[in-house]
C-alpha positions as CSV (number, residue, x, y, z in Angstrom):
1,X,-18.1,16.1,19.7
2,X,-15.5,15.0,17.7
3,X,-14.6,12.0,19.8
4,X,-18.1,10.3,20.0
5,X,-18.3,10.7,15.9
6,X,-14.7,9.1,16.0
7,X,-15.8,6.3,18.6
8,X,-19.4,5.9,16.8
9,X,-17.4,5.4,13.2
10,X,-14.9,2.7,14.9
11,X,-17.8,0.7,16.6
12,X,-19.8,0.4,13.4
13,X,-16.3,-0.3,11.3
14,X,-16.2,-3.6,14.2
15,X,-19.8,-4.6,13.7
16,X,-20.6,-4.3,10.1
17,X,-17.5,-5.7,8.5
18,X,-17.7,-6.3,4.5
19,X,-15.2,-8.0,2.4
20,X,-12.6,-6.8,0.5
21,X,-11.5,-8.7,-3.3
22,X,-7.6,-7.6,-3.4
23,X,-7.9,-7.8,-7.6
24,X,-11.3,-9.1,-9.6
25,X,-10.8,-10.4,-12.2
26,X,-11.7,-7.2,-14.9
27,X,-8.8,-5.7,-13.4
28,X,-4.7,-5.8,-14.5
29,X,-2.8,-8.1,-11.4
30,X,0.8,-9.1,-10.6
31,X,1.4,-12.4,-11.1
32,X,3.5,-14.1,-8.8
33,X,7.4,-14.1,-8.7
34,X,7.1,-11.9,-11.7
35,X,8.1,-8.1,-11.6
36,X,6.3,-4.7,-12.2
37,X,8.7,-1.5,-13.1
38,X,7.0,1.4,-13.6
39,X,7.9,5.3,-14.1
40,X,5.2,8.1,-13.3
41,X,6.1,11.8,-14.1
42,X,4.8,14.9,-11.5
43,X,5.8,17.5,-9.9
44,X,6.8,17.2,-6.0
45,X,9.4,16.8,-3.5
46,X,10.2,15.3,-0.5
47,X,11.3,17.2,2.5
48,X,14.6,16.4,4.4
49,X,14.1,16.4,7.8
50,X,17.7,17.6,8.5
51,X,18.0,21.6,10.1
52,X,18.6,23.7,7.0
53,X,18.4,20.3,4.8
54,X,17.3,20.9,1.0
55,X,14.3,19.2,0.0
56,X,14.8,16.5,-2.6
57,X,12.7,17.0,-6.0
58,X,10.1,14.4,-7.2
59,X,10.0,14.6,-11.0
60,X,10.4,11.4,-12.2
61,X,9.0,8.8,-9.4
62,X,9.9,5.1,-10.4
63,X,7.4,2.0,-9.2
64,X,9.1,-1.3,-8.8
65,X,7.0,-4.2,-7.5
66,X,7.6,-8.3,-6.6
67,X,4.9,-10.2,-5.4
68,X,5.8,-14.2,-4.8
69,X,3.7,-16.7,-3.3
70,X,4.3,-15.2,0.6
71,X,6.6,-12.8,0.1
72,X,6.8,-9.3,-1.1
73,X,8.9,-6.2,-2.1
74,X,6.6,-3.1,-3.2
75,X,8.6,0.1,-3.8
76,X,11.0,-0.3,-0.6
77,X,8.5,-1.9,1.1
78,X,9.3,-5.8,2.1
79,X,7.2,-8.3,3.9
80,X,6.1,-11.4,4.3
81,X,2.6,-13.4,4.6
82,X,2.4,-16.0,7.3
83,X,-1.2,-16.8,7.1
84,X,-2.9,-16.9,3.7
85,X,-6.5,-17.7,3.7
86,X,-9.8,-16.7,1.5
87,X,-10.9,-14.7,4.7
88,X,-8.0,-13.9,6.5
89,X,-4.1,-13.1,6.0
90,X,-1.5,-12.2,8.3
């Protein structure tokens, strides 16, 4: 049953695609090559996957963010835009 919901939801997700505004304009954006540091406070942790490991506590989570005209580095996270279009990136 499962399944055919599962393969029903990915055929209409091909057919009926919509678009997607990555920032509008009401909203706060990176500019580019300029940074973004953050610090958020909660209550976490992270598990070690190590036999017998202690788990590392989240309580103070820092957001660090770099957006240039192709590149990127978004809390660890690097990459890199080949294709930049108004419909399409890659």
């Amino acid at each position: 049953m499962y399944i055919v919901l599962f393969r029903l939801l990915v055929l209409f997700c091909l057919f009926f695609p919509s678009t997607i505004l990555a920032c509008s304009g009401d909203e706060t954006c990176i500019e580019k090559s300029s940074w973004h540091l953050g610090i958020a406070l909660g209550i976490g942790v992270k598990t070690n996957p190590l036999v017998d490991g202690d788990n590392i506590p989240l309580v103070i989570m820092p957001d660090v963010a770099w957006y240039a005209e192709q590149a990127y580095f978004d809390n660890g996270e690097l990459g890199y835009q080949w294709l930049n279009q108004p419909k399409i990136a890659f």
